[in-house]
N, CA and C atoms as a LAMMPS dump frame, in Angstrom:
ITEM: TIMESTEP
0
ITEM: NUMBER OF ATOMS
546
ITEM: BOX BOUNDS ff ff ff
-5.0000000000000000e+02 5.0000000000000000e+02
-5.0000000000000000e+02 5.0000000000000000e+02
-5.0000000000000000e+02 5.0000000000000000e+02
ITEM: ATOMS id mol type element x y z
1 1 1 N 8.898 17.059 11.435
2 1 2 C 9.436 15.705 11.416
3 1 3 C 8.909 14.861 12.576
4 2 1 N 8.574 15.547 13.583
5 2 2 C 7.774 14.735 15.164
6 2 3 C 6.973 13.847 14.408
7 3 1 N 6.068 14.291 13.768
8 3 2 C 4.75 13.637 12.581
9 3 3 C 5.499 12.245 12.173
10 4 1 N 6.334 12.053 11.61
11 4 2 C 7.158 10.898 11.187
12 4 3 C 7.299 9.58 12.064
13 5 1 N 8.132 10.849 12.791
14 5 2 C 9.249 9.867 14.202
15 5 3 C 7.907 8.619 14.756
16 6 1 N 6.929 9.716 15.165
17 6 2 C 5.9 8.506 15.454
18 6 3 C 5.585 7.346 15.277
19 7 1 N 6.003 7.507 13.886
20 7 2 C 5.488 5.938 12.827
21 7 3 C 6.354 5.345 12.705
22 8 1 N 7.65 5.356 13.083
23 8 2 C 8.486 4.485 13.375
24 8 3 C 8.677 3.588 14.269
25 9 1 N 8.177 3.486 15.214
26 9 2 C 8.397 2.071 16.408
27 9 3 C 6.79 1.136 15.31
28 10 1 N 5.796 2.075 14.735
29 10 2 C 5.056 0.74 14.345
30 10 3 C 5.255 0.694 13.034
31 11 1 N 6.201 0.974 11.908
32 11 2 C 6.401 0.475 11.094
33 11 3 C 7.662 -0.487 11.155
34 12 1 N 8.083 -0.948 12.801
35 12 2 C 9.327 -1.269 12.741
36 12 3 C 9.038 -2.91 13.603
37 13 1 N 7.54 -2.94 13.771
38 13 2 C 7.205 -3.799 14.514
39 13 3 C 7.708 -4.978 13.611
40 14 1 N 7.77 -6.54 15.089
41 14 2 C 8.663 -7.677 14.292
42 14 3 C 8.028 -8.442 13.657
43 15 1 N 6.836 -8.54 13.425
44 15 2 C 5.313 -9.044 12.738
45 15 3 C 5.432 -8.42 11.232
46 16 1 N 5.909 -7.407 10.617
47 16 2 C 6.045 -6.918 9.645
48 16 3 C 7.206 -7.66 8.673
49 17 1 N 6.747 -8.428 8.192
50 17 2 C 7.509 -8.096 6.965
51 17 3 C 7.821 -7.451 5.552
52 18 1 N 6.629 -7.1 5.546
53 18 2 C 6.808 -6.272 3.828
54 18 3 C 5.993 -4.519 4.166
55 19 1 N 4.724 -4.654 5.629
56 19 2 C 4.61 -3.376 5.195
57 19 3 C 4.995 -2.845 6.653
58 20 1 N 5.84 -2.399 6.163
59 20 2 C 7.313 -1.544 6.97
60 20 3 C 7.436 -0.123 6.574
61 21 1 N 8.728 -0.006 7.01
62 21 2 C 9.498 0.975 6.957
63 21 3 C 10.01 1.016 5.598
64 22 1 N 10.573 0.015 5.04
65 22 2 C 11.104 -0.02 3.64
66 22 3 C 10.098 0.166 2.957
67 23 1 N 9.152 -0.389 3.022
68 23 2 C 7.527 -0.244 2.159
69 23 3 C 7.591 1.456 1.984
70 24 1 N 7.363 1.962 3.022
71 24 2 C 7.186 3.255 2.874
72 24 3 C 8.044 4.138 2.461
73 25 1 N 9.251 3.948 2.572
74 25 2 C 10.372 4.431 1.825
75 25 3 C 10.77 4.203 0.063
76 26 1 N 10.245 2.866 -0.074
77 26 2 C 10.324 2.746 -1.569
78 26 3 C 8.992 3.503 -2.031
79 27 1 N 7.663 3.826 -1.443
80 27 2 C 6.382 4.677 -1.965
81 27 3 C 6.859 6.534 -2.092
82 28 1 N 7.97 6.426 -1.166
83 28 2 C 8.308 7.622 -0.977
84 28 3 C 9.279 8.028 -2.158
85 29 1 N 10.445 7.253 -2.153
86 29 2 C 10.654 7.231 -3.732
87 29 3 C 10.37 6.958 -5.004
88 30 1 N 9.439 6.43 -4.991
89 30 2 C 8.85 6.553 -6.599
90 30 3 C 7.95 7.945 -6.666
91 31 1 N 6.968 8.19 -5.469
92 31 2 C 6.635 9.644 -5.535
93 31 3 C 7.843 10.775 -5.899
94 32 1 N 8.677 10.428 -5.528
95 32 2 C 9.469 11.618 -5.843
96 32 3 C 10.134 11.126 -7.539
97 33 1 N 9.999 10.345 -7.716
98 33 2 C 10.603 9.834 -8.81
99 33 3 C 9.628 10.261 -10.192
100 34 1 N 8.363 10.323 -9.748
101 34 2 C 7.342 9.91 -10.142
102 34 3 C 6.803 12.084 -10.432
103 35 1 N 7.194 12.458 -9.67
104 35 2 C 7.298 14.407 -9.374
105 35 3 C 5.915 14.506 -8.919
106 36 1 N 5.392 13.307 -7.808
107 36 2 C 4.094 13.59 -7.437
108 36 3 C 4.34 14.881 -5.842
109 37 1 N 3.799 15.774 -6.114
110 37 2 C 4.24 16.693 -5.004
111 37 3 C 3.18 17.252 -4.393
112 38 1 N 2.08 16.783 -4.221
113 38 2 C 0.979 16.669 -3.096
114 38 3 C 1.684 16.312 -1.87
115 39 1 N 1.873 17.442 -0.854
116 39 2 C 2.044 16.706 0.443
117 39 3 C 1.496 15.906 1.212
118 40 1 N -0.076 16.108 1.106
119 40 2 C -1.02 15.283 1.503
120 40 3 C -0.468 13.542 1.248
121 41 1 N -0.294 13.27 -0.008
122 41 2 C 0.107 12.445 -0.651
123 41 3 C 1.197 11.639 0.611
124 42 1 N 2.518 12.222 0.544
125 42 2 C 3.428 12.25 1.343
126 42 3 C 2.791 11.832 3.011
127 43 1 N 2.33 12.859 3.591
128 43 2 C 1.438 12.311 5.129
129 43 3 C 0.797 10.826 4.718
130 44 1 N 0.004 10.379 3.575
131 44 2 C -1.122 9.164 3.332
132 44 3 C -0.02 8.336 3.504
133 45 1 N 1.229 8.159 2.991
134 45 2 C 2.002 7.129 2.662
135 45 3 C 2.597 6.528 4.085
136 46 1 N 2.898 7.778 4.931
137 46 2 C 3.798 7.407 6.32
138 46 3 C 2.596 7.029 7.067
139 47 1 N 1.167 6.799 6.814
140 47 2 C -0.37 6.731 7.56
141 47 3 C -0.685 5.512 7.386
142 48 1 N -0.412 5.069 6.216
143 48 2 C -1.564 4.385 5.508
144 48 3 C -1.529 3.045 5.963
145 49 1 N -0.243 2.61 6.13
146 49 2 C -0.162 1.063 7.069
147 49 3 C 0.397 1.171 8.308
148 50 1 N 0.15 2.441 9.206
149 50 2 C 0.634 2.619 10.394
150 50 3 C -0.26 1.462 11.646
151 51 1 N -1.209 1.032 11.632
152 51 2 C -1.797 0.009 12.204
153 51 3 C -1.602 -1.079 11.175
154 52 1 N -0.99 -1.904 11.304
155 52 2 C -1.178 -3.313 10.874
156 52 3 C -1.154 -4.856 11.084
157 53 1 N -2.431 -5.218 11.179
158 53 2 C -3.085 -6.748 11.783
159 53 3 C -3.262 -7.915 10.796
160 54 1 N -2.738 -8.394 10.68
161 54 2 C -3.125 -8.908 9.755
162 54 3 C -4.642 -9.764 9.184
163 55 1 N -4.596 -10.135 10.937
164 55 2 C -5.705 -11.057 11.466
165 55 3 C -6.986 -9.927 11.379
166 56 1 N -6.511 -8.949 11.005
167 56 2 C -8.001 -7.859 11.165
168 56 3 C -8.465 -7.586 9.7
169 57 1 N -9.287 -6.497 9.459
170 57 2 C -9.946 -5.706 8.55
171 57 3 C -10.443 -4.358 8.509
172 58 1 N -9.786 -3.903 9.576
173 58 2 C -9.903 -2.5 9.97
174 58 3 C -8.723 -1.464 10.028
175 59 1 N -7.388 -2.377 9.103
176 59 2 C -5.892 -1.638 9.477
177 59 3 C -6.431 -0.127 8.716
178 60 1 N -6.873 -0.163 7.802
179 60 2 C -6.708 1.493 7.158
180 60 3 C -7.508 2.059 7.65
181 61 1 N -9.011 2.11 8.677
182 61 2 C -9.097 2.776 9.601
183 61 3 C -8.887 3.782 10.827
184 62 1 N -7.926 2.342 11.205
185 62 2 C -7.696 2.292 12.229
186 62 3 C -6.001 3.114 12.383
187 63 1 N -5.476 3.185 10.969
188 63 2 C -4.246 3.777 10.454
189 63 3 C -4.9 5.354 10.226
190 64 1 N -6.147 5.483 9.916
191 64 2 C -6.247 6.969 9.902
192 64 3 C -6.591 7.487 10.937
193 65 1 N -7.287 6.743 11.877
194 65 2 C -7.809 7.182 13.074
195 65 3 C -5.943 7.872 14.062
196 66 1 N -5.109 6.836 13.803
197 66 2 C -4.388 6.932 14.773
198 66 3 C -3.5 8.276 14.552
199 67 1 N -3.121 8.574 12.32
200 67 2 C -2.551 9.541 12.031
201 67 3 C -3.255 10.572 12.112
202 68 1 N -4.592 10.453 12.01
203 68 2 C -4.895 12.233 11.752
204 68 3 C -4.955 12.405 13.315
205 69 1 N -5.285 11.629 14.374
206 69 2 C -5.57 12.343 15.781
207 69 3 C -4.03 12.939 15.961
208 70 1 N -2.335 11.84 15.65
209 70 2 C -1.401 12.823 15.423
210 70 3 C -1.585 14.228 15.005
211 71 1 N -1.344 14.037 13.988
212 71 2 C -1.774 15.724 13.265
213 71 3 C -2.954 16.74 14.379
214 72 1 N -3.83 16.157 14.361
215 72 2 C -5.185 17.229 15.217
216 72 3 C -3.975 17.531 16.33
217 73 1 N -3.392 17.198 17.351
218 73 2 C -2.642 17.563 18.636
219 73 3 C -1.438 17.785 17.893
220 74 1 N -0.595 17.816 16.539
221 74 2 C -0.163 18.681 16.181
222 74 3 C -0.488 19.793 15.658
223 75 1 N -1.457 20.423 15.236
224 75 2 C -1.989 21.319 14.833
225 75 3 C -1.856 21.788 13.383
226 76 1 N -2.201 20.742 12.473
227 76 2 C -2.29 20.472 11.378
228 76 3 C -3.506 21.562 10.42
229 77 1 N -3.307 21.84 9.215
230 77 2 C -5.179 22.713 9.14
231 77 3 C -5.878 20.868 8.958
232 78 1 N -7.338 21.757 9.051
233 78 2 C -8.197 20.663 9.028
234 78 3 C -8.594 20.104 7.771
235 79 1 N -8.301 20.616 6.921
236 79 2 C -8.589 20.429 5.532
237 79 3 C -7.17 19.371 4.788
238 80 1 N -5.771 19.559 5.151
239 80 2 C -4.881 18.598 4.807
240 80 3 C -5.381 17.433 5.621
241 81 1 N -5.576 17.494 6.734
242 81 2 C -6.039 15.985 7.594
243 81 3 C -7.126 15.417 7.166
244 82 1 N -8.186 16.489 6.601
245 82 2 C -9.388 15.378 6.39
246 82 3 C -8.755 14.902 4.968
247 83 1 N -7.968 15.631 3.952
248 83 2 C -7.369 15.457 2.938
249 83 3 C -6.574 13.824 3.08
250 84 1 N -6.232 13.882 4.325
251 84 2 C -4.813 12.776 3.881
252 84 3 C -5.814 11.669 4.737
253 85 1 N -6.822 11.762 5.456
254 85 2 C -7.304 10.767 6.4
255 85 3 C -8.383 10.176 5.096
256 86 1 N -9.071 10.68 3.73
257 86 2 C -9.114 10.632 2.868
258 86 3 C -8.001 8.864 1.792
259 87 1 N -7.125 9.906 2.079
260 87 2 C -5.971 9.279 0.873
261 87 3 C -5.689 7.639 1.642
262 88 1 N -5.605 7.878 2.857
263 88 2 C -5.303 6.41 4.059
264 88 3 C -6.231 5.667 3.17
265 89 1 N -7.527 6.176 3.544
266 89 2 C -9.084 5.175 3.453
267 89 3 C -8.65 4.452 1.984
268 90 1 N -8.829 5.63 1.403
269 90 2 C -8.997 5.098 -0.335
270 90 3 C -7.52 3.606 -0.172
271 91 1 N -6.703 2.93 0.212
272 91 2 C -5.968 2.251 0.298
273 91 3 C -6.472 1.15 0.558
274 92 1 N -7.635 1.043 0.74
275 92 2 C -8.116 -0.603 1.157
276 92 3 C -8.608 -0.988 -0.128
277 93 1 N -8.088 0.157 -1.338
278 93 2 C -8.468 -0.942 -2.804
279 93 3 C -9.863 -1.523 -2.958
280 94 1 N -11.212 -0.675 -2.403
281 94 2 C -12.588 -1.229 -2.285
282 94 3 C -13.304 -0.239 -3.922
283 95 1 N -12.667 1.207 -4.08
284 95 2 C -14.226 1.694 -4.201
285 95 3 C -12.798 2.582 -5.143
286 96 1 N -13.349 2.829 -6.746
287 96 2 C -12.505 3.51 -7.577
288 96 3 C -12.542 4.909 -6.936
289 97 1 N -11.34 5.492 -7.357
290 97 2 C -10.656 6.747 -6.738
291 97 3 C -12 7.905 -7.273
292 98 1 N -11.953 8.867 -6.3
293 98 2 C -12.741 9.699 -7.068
294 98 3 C -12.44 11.782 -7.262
295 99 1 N -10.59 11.183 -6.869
296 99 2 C -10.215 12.132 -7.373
297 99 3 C -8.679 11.693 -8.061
298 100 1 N -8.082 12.453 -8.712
299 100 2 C -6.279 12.266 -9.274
300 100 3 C -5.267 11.943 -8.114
301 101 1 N -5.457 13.299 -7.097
302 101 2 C -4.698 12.474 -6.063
303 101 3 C -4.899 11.157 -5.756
304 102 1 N -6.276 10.708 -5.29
305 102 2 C -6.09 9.299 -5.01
306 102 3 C -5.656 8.27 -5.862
307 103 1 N -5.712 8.616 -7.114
308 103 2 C -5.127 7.689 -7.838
309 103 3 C -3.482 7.553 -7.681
310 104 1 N -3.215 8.741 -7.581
311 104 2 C -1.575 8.401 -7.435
312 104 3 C -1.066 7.538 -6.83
313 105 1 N -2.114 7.674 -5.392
314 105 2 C -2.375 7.149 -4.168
315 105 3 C -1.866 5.821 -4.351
316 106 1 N -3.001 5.563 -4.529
317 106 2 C -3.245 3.85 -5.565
318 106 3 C -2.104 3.068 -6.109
319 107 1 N -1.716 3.929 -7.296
320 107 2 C -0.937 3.465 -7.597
321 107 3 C 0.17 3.575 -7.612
322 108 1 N 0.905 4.395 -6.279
323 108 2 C 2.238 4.313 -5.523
324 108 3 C 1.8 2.816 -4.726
325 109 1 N 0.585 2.764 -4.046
326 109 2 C 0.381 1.411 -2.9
327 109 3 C 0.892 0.077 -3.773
328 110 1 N 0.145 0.205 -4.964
329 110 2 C -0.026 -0.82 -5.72
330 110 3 C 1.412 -1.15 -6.502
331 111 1 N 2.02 -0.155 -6.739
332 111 2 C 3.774 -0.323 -7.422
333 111 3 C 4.502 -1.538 -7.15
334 112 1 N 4.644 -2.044 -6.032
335 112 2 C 5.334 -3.144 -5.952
336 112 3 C 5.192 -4.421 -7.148
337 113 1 N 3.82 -4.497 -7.682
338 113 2 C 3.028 -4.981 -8.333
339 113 3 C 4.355 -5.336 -9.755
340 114 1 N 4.973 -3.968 -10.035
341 114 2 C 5.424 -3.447 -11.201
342 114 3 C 6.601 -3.54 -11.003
343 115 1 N 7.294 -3.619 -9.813
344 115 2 C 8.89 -4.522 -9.82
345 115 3 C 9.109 -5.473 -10.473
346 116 1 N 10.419 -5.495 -10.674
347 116 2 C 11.066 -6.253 -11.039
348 116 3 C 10.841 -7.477 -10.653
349 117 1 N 11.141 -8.856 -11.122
350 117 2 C 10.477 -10.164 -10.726
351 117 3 C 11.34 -10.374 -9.86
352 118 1 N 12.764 -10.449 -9.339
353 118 2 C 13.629 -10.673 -8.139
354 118 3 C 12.828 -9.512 -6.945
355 119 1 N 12.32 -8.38 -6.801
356 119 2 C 11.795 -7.86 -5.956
357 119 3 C 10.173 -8.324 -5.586
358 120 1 N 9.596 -8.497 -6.482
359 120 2 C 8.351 -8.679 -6.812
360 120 3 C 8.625 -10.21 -5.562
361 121 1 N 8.957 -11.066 -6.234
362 121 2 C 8.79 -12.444 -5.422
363 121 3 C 9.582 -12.523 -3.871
364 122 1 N 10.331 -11.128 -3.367
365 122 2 C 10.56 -11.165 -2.261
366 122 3 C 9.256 -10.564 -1.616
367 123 1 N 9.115 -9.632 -1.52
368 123 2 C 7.422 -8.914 -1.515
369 123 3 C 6.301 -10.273 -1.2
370 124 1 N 6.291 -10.944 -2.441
371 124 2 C 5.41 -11.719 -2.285
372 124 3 C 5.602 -13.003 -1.177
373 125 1 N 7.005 -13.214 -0.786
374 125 2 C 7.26 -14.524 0.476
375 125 3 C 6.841 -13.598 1.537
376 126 1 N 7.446 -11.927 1.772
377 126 2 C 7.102 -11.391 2.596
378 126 3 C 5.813 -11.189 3.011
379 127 1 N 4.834 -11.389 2.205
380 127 2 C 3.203 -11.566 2.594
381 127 3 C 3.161 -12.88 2.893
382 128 1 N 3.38 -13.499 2.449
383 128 2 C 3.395 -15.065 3.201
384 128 3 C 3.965 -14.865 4.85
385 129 1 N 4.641 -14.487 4.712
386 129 2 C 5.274 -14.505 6.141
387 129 3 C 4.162 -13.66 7.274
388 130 1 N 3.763 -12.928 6.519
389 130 2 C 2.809 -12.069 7.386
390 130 3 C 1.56 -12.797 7.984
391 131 1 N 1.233 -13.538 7.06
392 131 2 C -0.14 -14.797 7.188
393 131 3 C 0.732 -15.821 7.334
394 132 1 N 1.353 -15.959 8.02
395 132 2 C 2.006 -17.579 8.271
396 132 3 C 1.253 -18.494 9.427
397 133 1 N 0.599 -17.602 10.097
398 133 2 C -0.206 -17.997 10.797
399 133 3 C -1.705 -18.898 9.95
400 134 1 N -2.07 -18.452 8.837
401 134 2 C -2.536 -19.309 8.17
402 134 3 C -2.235 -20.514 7.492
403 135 1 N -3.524 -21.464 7.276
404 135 2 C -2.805 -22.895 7.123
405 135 3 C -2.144 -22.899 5.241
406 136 1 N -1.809 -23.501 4.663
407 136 2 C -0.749 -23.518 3.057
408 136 3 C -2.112 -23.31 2.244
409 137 1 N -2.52 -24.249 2.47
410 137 2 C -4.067 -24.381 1.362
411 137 3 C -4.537 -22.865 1.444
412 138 1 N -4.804 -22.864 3.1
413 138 2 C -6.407 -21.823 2.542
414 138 3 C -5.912 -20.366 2.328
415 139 1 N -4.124 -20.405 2.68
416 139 2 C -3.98 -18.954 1.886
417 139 3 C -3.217 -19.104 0.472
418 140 1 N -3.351 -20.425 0.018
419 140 2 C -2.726 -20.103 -1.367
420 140 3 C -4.56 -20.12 -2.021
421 141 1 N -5.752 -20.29 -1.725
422 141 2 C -6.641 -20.098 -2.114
423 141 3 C -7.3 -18.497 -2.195
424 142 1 N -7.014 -18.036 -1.12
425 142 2 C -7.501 -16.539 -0.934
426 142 3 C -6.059 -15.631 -1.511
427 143 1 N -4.997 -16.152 -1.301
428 143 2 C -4.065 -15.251 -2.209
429 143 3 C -4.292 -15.357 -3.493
430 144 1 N -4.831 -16.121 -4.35
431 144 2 C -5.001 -16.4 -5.687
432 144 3 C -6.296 -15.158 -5.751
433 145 1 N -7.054 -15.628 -5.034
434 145 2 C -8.432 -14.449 -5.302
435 145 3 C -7.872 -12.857 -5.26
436 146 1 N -6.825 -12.971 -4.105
437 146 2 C -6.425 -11.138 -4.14
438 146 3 C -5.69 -10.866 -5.205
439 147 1 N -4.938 -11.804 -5.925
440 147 2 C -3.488 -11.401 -6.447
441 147 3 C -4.914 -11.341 -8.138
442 148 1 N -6.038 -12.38 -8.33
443 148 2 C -6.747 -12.081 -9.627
444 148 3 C -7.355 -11.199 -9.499
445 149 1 N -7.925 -10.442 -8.585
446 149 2 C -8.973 -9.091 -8.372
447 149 3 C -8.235 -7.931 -9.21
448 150 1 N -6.176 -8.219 -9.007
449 150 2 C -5.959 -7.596 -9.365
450 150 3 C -5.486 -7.671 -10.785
451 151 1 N -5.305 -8.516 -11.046
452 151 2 C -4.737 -9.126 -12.231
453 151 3 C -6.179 -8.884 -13.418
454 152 1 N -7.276 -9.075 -12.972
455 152 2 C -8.515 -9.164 -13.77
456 152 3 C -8.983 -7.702 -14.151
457 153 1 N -8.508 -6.662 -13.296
458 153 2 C -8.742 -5.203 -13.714
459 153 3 C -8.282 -4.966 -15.171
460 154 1 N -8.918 -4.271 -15.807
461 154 2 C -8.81 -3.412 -17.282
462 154 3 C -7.64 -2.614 -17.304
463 155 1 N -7.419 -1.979 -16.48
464 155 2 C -6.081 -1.429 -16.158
465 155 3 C -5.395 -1.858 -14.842
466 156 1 N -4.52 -2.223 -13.994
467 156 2 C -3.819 -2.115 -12.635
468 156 3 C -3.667 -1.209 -12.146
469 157 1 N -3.203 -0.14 -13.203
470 157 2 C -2.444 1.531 -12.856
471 157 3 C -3.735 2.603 -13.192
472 158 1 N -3.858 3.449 -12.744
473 158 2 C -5.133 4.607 -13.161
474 158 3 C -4.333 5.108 -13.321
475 159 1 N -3.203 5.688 -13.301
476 159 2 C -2.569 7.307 -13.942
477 159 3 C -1.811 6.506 -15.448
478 160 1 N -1.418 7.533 -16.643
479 160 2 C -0.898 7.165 -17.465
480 160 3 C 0.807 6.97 -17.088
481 161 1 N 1.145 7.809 -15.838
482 161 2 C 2.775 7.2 -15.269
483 161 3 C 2.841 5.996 -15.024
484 162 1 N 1.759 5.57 -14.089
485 162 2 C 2.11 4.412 -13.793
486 162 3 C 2.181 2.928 -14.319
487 163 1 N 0.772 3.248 -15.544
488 163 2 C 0.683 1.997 -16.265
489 163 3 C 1.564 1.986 -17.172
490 164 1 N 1.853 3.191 -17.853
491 164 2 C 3.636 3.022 -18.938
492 164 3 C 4.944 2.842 -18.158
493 165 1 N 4.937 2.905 -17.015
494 165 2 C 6.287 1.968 -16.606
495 165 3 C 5.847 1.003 -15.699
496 166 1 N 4.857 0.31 -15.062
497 166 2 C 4.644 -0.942 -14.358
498 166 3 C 3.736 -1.787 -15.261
499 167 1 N 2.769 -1.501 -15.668
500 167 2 C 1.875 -2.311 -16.054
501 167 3 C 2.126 -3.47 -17.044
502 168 1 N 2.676 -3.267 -17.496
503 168 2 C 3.236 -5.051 -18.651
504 168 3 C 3.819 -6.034 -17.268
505 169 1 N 4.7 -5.548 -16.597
506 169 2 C 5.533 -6.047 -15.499
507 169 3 C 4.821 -6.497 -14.63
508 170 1 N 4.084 -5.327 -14.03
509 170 2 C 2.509 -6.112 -13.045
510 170 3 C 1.879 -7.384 -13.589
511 171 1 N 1.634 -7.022 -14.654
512 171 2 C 0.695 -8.412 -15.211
513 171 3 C 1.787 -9.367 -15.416
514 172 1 N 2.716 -9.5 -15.83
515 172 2 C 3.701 -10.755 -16.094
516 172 3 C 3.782 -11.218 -14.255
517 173 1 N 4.465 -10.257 -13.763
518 173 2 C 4.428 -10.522 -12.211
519 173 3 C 3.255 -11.389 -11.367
520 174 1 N 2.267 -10.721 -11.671
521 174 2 C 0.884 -11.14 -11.092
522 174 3 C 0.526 -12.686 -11.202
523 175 1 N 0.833 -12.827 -12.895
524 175 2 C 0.179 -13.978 -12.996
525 175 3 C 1.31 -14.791 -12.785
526 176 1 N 2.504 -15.019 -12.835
527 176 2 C 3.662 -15.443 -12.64
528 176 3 C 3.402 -16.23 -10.749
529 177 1 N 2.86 -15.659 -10.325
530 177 2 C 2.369 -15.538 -8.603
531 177 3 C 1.081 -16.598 -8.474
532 178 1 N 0.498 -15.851 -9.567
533 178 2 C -1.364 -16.89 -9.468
534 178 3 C -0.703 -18.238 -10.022
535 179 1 N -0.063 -18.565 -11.205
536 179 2 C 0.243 -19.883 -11.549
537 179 3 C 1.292 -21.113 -10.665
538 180 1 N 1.803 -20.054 -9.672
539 180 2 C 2.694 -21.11 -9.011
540 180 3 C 2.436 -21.838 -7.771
541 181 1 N 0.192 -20.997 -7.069
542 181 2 C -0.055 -20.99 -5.713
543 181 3 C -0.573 -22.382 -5.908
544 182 1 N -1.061 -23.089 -6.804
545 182 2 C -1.369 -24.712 -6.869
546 182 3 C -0.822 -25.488 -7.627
């Protein structure tokens, strides 16, 4: 549990609003909801937004760099760490999964997507809040581009769990989001 405790003062930071502590707790329950029981899985989730900048482009890096050196001075094997320092990376949503775990991965990160529209649109002020430091225009312009990258995929979900209970919802959600930023 030391492994955990860690990630709590920076998932608790006051700059956070959506990827938190609750973030990671609702990924943690749908995995279990979900009977995904890769532990690896489990370590990626408490990792994966443990650095977060907004102003940067290096948080899932810089989130694996910080969890697996945890683990290495806990004495982790080397094969779950390169495993879960793995599962972190794959989270920056660049480059299709190229194994099952990571897909789960994926699409535990991506779930919020598939809430409910009263959760969904708190989520979504809560990213606003995170970039508030940006001016109205130029992030309702670049939020439109992130929120269609995802919206424009053939599927949202890669596992068949996830797209039979989020995926109609994601897409109603999604575009529900893209039509209201202009």
């Amino acid at each position: 549990m030391e492994l955990f405790d860690r990630c709590l003062p920076h998932l608790n930071e006051p700059h956070r609003a959506y990827h938190n502590l609750t973030h990671i707790q609702e990924m943690l329950a749908l995995m279990k909801e979900a009977r995904i029981t890769e532990h690896e899985i489990e370590f990626a989730i408490w990792g994966h937004d443990l650095v977060y900048d907004p102003k940067r482009n290096d948080n899932e890096e810089k989130s694996a760099e910080l969890f697996t050196s945890w683990m290495r001075e806990l004495e982790y094997p080397s094969n779950i760490i390169h495993q879960v320092e793995r599962l972190i990376l794959v989270t920056k949503h660049g480059d299709e999964p190229q194994y099952p775990i990571e897909a789960h991965m994926l699409d535990l990160d991506l779930s919020i997507f598939g809430q409910p529209r009263e959760r969904f649109l708190e989520y979504n002020d809560q990213i606003r809040q995170e970039y508030s430091y940006v001016p109205k225009l130029v992030y309702a312009v670049k939020r439109k581009q992130v929120l269609l990258s995802f919206y424009s995929r053939k599927r949202i979900y890669i596992t068949d769990y996830f797209f039979d209970r989020f995926e109609k919802q994601a897409r109603d959600n999604l575009w529900y989001a893209i039509t209201r930023l202009f």
